[in-house]
C-alpha positions in Angstrom: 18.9 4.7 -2.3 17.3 7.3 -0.3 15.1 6.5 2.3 13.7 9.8 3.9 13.2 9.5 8.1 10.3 12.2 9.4 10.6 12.0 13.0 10.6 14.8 15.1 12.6 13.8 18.3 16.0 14.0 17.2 17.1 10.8 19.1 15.3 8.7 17.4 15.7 10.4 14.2 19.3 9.6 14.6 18.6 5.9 15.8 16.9 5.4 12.7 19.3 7.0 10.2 22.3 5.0 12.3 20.7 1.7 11.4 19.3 3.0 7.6 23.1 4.0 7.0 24.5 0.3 8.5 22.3 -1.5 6.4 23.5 0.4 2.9 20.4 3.4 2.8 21.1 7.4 2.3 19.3 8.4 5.2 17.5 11.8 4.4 16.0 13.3 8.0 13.2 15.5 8.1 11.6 16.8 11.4 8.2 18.4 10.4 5.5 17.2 8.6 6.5 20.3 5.5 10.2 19.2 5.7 8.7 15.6 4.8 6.4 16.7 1.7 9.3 19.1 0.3 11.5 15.7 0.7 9.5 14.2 -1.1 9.8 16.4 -4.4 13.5 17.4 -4.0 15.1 13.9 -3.4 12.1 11.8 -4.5 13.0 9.0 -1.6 12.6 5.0 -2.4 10.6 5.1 1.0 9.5 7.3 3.6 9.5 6.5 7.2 6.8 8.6 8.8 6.4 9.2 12.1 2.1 10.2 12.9 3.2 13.0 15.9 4.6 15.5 14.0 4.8 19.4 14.6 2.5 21.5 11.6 1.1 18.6 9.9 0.8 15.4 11.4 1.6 11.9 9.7 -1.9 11.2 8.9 -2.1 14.5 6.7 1.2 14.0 5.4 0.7 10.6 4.4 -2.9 12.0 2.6 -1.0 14.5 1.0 2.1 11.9 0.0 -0.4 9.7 -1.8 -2.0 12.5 -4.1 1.5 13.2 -5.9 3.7 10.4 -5.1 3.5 6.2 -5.1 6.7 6.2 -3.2 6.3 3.3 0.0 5.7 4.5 3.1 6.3 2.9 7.0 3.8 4.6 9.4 6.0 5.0 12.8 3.4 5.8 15.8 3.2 5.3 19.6 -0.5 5.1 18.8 -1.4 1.6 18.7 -4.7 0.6 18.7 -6.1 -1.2 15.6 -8.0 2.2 15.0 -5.0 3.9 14.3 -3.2 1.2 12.3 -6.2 0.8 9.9 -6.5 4.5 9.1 -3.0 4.6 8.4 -3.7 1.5 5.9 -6.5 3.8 4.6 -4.5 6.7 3.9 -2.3 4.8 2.1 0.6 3.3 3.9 2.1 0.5 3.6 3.5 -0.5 6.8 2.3 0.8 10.6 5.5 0.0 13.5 4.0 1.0 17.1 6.8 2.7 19.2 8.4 1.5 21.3 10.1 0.0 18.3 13.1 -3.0 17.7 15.6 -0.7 15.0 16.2 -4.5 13.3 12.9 -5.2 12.8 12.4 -1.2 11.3 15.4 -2.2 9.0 13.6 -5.5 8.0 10.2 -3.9 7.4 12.3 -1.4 5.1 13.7 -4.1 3.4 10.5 -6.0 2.5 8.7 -3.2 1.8 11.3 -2.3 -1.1 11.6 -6.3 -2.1 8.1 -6.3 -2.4 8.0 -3.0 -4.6 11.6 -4.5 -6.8 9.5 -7.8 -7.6 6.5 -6.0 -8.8 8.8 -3.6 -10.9 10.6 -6.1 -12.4 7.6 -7.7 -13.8 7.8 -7.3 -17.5 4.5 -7.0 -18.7 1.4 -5.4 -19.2 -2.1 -6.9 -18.1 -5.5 -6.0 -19.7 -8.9 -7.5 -18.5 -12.5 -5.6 -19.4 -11.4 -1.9 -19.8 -8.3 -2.8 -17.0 -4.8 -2.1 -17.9 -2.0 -2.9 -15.8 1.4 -1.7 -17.0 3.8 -3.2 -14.2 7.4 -1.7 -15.4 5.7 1.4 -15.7 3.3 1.2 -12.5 0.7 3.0 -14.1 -3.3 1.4 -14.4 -6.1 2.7 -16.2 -9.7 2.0 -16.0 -11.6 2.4 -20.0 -8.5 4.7 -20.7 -8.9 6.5 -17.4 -5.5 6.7 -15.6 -6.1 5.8 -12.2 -3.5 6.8 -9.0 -3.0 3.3 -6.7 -0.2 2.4 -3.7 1.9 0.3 -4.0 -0.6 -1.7 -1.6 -3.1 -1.4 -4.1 -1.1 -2.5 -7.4 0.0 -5.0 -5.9 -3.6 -6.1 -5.1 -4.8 -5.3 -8.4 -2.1 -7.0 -10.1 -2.8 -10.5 -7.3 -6.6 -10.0 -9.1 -6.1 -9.5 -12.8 -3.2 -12.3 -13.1 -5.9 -14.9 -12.4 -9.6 -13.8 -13.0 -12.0 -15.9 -11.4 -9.8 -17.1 -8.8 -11.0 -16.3 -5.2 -8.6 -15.5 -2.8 -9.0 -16.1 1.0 -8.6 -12.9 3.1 -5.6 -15.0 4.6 -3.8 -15.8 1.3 -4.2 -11.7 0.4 -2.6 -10.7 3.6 0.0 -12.8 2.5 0.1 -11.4 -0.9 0.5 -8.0 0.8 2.5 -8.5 3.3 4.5 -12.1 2.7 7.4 -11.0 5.1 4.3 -10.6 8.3 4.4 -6.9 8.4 0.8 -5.6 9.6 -1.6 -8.7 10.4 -4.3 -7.1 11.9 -8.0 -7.8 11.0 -9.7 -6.1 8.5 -6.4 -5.2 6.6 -7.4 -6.8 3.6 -11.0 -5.3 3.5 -9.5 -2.1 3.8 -7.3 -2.1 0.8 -10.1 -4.1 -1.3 -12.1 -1.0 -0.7 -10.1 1.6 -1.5 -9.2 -0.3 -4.3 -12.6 -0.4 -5.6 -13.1 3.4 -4.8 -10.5 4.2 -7.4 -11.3 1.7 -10.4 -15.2 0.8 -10.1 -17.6 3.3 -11.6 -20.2 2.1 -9.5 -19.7 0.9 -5.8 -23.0 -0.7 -5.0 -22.7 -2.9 -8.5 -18.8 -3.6 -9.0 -17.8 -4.4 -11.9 -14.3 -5.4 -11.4 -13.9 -7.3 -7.7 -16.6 -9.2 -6.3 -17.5 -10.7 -2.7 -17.0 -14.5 -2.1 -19.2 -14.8 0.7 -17.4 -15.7 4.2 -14.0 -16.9 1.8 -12.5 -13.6 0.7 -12.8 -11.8 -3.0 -12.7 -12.3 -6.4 -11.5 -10.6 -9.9 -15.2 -11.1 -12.0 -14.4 -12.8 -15.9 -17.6 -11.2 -17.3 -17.2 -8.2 -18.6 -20.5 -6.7 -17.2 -21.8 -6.8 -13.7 -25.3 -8.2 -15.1 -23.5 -11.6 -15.8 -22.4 -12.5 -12.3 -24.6 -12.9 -9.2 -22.8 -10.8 -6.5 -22.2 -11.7 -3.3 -23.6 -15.3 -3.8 -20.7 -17.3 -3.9 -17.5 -18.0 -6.7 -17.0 -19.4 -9.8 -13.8 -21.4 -8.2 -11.2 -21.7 -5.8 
């Protein structure tokens, strides 16, 4: 179980790979933001632990690039702080954002639900179809109308929240939870953010979705029609 560790400063690279080796992980230590991408190919890691400061390319392009050949996890690792920074990290795809200075246990937990999170949906055998959407869970692969379509692990695990109960509005709250149910990153607009680079990927047109629909001041929906002419967007839910 590889977990590759991008961190330039080399104490804290080897603070991190202590506590990844104590707690049963092959700790793989890269210290640029190239070393991290090759990683990626080579030793195809179960997660990556990214730090953003990073000589070459920083962790926001890494993570960019990371995302358009890979679905592996990642655990943004930043002295930057501000909701800003921990949103476009969500953006680009991560799963996780840890602001330095950092507690190595709670790393080490993050790690740990991050990869529980990614076993459970995994082990789900089955596949799940609604209006041109196919989910195949084992395999992690969707499609939209037979079009394969590239989500996170954030993202399936969104999708899959949706399409295993169409109709069902979820509260921004109780989708946090679905994404993160260990705590992780509860920061606000966390859920919008996915929601909308979930909609980017797998609705054809973004100013009539077809797919996943606005409950007004409660949270978001998966629509049962099968065209966006039979619902009335943004105007309230068929149930809770």
């Amino acid at each position: 179980m590889a977990v590759s560790a991008v961190e330039d400063d080399r104490r804290t690279s080897d603070l991190i790979t202590l506590y990844l080796v104590r707690h049963g992980y092959t700790a793989v230590p890269a210290f640029s933001g190239r070393d991290a991408l090759d990683l990626a190919t080579q030793h195809q890691p179960i997660l990556a632990i990214l730090d953003v400061m990073l000589p070459d390319l920083d962790g926001w392009e890494v993570c960019r690039r990371l995302r358009l050949i890979s679905a592996v996890p990642v655990l943004m690792l930043s002295s930057l702080g501000r909701a800003t920074d921990r949103i476009r990290g969500l953006q680009l795809g991560a799963d996780d954002y840890v602001v330095k200075p950092f507690s190595p246990k709670e790393l080490i937990a993050r790690v740990d639900a991050i990869l529980r999170r990614a076993r459970i949906g995994a082990s789900r055998d089955c596949v799940l179809r609604h209006h041109g959407l196919m989910v195949d869970v084992p395999k992690r692969q969707v499609t939209v109308d037979g079009r394969s379509v590239f989500l996170t692990p954030s993202e399936l695990r969104l999708l899959q929240t949706f399409i295993a109960a169409p109709g069902r509005v979820y509260a921004r709250e109780e989708l946090l939870r679905h994404l993160y149910p260990s705590g992780g990153v509860v920061i606000d607009r966390v859920v919008d953010v996915h929601v909308g680079k979930l909609r980017q990927k797998i609705e054809l047109n973004l100013s009539e979705p077809r797919y996943i629909l606005t409950a007004r001041g409660i949270g978001y929906y998966l629509c049962e029609a099968s065209s966006p002419s039979a619902v009335d967007h943004g105007r309230g839910a068929p149930h809770a």
